[in-house]
C-alpha positions in Angstrom: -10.1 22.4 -11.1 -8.2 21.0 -14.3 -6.7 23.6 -16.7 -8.9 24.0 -19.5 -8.5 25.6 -22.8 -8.2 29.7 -22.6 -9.1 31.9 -25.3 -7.5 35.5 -26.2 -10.7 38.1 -27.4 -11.6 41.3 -27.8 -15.7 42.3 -27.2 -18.0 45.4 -27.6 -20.7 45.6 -25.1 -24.0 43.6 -24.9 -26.5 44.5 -22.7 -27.5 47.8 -20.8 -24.2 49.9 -20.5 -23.4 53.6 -20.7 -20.6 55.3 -22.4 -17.9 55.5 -19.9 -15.9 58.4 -19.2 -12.0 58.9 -19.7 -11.9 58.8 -15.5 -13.9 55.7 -15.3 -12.1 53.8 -18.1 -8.7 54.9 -15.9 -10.3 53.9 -12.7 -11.0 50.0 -14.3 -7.8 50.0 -15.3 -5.9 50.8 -12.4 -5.0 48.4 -9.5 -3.8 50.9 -6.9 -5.5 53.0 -4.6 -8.9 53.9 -5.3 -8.5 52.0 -8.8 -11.3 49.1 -9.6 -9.2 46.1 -11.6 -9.0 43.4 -9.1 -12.1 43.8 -8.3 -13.7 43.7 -12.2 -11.0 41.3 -12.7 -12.8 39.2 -10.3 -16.0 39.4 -11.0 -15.7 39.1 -14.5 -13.7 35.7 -14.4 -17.0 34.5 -12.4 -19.1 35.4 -15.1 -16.6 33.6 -17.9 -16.4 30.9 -15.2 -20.6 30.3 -16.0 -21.7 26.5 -15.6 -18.7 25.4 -13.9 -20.1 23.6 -10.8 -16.7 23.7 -8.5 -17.0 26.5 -5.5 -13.8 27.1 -4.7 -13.0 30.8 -5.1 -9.3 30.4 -4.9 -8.7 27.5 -7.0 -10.5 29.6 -9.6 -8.6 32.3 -9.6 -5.5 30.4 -9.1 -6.5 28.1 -12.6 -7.1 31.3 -14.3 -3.8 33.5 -12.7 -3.2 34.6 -15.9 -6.1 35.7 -17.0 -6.4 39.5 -17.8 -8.6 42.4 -19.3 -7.6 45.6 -20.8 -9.9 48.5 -22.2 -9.9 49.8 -25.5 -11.6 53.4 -25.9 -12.7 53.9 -29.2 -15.0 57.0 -30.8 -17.5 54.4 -31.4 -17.2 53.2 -27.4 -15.8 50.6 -25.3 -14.4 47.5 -26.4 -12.7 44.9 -23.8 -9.9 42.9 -24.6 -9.5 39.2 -22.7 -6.5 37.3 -22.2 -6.5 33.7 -21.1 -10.3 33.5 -20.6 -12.3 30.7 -20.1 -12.7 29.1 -23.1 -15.9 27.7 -22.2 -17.3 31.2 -22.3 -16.8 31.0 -26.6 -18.6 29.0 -28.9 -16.7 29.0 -32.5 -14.3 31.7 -31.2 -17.0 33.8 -30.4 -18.6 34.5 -26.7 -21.8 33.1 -25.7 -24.2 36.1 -26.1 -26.0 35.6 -22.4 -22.5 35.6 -20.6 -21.6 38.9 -22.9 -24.2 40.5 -21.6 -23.5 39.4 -17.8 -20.0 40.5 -18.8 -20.9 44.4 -19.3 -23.1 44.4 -16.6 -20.1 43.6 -14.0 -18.5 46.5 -15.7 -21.8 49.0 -15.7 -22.1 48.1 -12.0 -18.9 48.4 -10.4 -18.5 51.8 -12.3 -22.0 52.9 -11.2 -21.2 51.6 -7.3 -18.1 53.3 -7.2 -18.7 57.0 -8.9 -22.3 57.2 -7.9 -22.9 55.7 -4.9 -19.4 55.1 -3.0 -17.6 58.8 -4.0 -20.4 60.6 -5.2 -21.4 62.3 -2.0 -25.4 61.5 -2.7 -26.4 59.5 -0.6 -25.9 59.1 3.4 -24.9 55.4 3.7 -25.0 56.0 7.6 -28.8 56.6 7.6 -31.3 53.9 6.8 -32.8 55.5 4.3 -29.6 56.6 2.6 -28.7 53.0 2.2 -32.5 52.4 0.7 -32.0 55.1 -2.0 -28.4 53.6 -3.0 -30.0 50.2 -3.4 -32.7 51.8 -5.6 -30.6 53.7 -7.5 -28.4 50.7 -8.2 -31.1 48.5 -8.9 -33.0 51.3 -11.3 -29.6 52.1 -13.4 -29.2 48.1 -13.6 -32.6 48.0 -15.6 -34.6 46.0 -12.6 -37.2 48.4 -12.2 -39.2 48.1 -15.6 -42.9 50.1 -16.1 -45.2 49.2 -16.9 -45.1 47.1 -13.4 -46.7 44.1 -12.3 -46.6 42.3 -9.3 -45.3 39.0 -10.7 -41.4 38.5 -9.9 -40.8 36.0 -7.2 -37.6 35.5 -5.4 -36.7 32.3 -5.6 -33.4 31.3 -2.5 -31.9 27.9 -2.0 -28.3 26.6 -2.2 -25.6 25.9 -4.6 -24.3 22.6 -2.7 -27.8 20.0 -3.5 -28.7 17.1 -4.6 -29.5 16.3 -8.0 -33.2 15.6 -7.0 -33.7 18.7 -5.1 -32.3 20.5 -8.0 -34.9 18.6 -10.2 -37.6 19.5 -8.0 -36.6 23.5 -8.4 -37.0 23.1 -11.9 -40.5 21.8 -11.5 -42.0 24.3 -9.1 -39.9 26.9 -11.8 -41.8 25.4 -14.3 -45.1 25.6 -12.7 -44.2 29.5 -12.1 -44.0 30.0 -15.5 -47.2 28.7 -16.8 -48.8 31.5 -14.6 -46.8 34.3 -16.0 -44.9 34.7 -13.0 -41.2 35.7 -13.7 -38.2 34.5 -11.7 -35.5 36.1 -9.2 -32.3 34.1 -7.8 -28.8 34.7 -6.3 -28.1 33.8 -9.9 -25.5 31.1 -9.5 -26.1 27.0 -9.6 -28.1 24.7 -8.1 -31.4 26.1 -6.7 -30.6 29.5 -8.1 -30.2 27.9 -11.9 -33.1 25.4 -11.5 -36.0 27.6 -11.4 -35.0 29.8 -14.4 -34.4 27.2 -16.3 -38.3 25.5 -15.8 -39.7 28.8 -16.0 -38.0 29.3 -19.8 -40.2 26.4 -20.2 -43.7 27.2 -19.1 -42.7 30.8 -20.6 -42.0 29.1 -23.8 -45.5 27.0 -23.8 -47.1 29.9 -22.5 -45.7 32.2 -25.8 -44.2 34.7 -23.0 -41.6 36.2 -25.3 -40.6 39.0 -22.1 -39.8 36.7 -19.3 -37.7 38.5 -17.1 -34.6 36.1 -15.0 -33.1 38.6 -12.6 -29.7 37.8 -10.8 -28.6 39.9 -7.4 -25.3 38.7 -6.5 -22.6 40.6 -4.7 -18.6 40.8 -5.4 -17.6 38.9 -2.1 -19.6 35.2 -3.1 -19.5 35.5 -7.0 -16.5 33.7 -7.2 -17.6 30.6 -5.9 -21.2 31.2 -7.2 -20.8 32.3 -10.9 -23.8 33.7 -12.8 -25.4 31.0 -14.9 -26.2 32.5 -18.4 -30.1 32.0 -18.0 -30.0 35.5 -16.2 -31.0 38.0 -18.5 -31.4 40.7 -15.6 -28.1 41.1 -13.7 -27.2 43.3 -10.6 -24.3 43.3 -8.6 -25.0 45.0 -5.0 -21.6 46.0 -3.6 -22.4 44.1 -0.3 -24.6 41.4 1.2 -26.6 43.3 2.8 -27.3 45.6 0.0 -27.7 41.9 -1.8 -30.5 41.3 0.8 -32.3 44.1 0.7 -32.8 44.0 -2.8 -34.3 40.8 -2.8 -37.2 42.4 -0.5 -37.8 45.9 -1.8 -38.0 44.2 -5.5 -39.4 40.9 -5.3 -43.1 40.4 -4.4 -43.4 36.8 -2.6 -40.5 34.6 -1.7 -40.1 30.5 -2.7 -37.1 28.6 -0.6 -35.4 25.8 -1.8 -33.6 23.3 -0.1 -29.6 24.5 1.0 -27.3 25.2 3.7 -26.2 28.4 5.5 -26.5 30.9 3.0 -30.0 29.7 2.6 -30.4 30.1 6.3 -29.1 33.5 6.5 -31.5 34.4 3.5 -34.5 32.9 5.9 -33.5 34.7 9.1 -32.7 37.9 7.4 -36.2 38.4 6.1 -38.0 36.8 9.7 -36.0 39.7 11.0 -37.3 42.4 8.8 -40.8 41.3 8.6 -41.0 40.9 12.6 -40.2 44.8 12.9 -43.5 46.5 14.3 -44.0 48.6 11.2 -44.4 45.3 8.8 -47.1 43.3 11.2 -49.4 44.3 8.2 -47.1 44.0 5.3 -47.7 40.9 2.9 -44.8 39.2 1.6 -45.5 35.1 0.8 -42.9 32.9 2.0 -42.9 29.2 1.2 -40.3 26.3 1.9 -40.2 24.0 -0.7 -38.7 21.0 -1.9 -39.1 17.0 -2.7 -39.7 14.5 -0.1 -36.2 13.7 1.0 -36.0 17.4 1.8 -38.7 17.6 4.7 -35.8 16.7 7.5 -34.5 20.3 6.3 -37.3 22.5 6.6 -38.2 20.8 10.2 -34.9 21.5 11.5 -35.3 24.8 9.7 -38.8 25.6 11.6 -37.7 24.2 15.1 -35.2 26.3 14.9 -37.2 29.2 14.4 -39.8 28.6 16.3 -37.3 27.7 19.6 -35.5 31.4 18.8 -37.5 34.0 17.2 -40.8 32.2 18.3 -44.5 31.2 17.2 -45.3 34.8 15.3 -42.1 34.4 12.9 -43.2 30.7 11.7 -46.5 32.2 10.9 -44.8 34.3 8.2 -43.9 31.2 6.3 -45.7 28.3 4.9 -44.2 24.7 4.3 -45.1 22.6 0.8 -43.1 19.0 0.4 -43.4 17.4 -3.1 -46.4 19.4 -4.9 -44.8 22.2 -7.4 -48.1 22.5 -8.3 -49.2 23.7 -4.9 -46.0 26.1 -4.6 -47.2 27.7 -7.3 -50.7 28.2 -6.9 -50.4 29.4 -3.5 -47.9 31.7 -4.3 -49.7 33.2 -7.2 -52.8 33.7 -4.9 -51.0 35.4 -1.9 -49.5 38.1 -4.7 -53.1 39.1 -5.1 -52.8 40.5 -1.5 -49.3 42.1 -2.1 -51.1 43.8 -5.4 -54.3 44.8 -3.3 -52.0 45.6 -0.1 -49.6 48.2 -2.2 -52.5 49.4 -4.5 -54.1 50.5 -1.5 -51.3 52.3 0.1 -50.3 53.5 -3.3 -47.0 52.1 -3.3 -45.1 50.9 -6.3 -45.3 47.7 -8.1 -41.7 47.3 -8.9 -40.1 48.6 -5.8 -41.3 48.5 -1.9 -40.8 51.6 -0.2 -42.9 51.1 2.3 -40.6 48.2 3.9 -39.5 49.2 7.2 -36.1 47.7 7.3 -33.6 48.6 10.5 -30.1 49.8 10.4 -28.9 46.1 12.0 -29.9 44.3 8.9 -28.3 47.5 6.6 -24.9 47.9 8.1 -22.4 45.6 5.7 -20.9 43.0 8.3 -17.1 41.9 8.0 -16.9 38.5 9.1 -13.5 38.7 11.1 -12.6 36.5 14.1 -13.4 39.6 16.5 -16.5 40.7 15.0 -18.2 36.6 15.3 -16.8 36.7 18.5 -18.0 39.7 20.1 -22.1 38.8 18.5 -24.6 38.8 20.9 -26.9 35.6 20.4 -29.2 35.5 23.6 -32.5 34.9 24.0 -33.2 38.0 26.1 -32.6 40.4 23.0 -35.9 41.9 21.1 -36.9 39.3 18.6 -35.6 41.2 15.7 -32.0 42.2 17.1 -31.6 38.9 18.1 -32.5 37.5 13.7 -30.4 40.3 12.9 -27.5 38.7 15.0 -28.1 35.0 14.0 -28.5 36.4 10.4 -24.4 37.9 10.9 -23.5 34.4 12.2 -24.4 32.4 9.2 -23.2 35.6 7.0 -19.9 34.7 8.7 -20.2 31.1 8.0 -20.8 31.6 4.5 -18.1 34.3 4.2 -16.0 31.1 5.6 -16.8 28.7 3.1 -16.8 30.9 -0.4 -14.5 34.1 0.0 -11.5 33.3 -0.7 -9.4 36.1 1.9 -11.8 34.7 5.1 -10.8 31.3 3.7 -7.2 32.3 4.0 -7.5 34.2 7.4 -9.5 31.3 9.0 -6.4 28.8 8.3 -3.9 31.0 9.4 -5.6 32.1 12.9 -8.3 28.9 12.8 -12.0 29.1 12.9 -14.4 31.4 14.0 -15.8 31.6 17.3 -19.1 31.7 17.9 -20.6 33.1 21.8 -24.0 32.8 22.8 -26.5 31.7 25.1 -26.4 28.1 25.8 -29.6 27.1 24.5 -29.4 29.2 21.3 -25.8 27.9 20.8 -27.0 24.2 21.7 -29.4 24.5 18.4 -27.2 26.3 16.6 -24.5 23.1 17.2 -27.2 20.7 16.0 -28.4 22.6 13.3 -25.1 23.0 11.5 -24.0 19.4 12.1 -27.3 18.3 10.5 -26.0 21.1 7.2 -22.3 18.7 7.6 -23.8 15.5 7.4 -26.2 16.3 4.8 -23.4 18.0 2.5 -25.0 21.1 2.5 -22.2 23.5 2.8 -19.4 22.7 -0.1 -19.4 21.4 -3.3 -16.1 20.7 -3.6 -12.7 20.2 -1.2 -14.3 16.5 -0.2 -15.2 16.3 3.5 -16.1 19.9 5.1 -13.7 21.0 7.4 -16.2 23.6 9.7 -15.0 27.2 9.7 -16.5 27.9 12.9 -16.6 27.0 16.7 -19.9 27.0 18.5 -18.9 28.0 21.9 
């Protein structure tokens, strides 16, 4: 990444953020035990770092090295001072009101994660339910969960690393979402998680939507090397993938995939795995693989995957659409009828689904170290939905390989992952990850793709 111009500011907040108490303000600024800085320090780069395609985490923060934030406490609130920021962030000297907002809502939701939910002492994050009511709770005091409700927001997953035509394509089916009023949900970084907000602006625009709602769910551990485009206007940072992922499901109401690589895949598997549980075989929640022509290679090797582990009742749970925006977005809008009639009936809420059975395997944050990819258990024999919850952890791994910056540095010191299964499962799993290689589907940047895994 080539050094680019850095600019020295001071901001007030923009955005949703609440006064912050003396301990809090102490906490954000202290980088020992138990104190927050690296971590805000982080994450708020990322979000200065907005529109810069390159996904390497550590050359980011090594550009930026001296970059710092401080914290002014003033009668009249908080004010942040930046040091050697991005200067791409500032227009005129002054910062781009979209990534000021972003920038407070890092600093809202670490604050929140850690007082509320991490030391707190509400919530059991042991128990499933525990770990439901701490995504709620983030996801309420982040603003997601607005009432009057509709049932109109639709996830939209697909990866960073695609081709300029496939990111066309997501701004066409975004487009398309728009004109029908539907509003628009992403891992809010590039690619196919900038492409559909940025059609929808348009067919809200046409459409005179003034409210259209762009929500972002990232975590801290990929928002490095996947900052937050500006677009978002609805940010949440879960303090975990898995928190991430049950966001997506328990907020959104119908699910569009675009073209991408692992992390796409994981996305896929995790909710296969959730809906396949016993207590969601009548539980509507539209999925539909999308994207242009050249894509449909993708999806099939997608699909025969799925169907050769997890079987003929998880491919019914999805739909396929190549080339027809249109389409996407017709048949989504239909199928939310059902989730309306289905959550009307049961008289569960519009802007949050509670009645989602989700198991502790797809809860319980997963640290991708050498030992725990090693010791997975991917075999055929498992119940359906241990065995997604496994294959979801392996491409969790994967991904924690290719964008974290400390698994980047653990990987060359002890070498790649290892990954044990079955000898069918691993025999697809070999050809479906070669076929993510030679379609350049797993980095942006760094040239060829050195794999930072072993399929044993």
């Amino acid at each position: 990444m080539a050094i680019r111009e850095t600019v020295d500011a001071e901001v007030r907040p923009e955005g949703s953020l609440e006064v912050l108490s003396q301990l809090e303000v102490d906490q954000l600024r202290s980088s020992g035990e138990g104190g927050l800085y690296a971590l805000l320090r982080r994450c708020m780069l990322a979000v200065l770092n907005s529109g810069n395609q390159n996904d390497d985490a550590r050359e980011l923060l090594e550009t930026y090295k001296d970059f710092s934030i401080g914290f002014i406490q003033q009668p009249r609130g908080l004010k942040v001072s930046l040091q050697n920021a991005p200067g791409d962030a500032f227009v005129d000297g002054k910062m781009i009101r979209g990534i000021r907002e972003l920038l407070f809502a890092v600093l809202r939701d670490i604050a929140y994660t850690r007082n509320e939910v991490f030391d707190g002492g509400r919530f059991n994050l042991e128990s499933s339910g525990g770990i439901t009511d701490a995504v709620f709770h983030i996801a309420r005091n982040a603003g997601l969960l607005n009432l009057p409700a509709n049932v109109n927001l639709v996830v939209c997953w697909g990866g960073h690393a695609i081709s300029r035509s496939e990111y066309d394509y997501t701004k066409l089916v975004g487009y398309e979402l728009g004109l029908r009023g539907l509003n628009v949900c992403t891992g809010c970084g590039p690619g196919a998680m900038k492409g559909p907000m940025k059609g929808a602006t348009i067919g809200h625009a046409k459409q005179r939507i003034r409210n259209g709602r762009y929500v972002g769910i990232t975590e801290p551990g990929i928002i490095a090397a996947e900052s937050p485009n500006p677009i978002v206007n609805s940010l949440v940072i879960m303090p975990d993938m898995e928190k991430r992922l049950e966001a997506f499901a328990r907020v959104g109401h119908g699910v569009v995939v675009f073209p991408g690589g692992v992390g796409t895949a994981e996305e896929i598997l995790y909710l296969l795995g959730v809906l396949l549980h016993p207590d969601n075989q009548s539980q509507p929640m539209p999925m539909i693989m999308t994207g242009p022509a050249s894509a449909e290679p993708y999806f099939r090797q997608i699909d025969e995957f799925v169907g050769a582990t997890l079987g003929k009742e998880a491919q019914q749970r999805y739909s396929i659409i190549i080339d027809n925006p249109g389409d996407v977005a017709r048949t989504i809008r239909s199928r939310l009828n059902d989730v309306q009639d289905f959550r009307t009936k049961h008289g569960d809420a519009y802007y949050f689904n509670w009645r989602l059975a989700i198991d502790g395997g797809f809860q319980r944050p997963f640290r991708a170290t050498h030992e725990a990819m090693s010791a997975l258990d991917i075999d055929e024999k498992l119940p359906t939905h241990d065995l997604a919850a496994n294959l979801r952890r392996a491409f969790s791994g994967i991904v924690s390989g290719n964008v974290r910056e400390d698994t980047a540095a653990t990987i060359e010191r002890d070498g790649p992952f290892e990954i044990n299964g079955s000898a069918s499962i691993m025999s697809l799993l070999d050809k479906l990850l070669a076929a993510f290689v030679e379609q350049k589907r797993m980095k942006i940047s760094g040239g060829d793709y050195s794999p930072c895994y072993r399929v044993c």
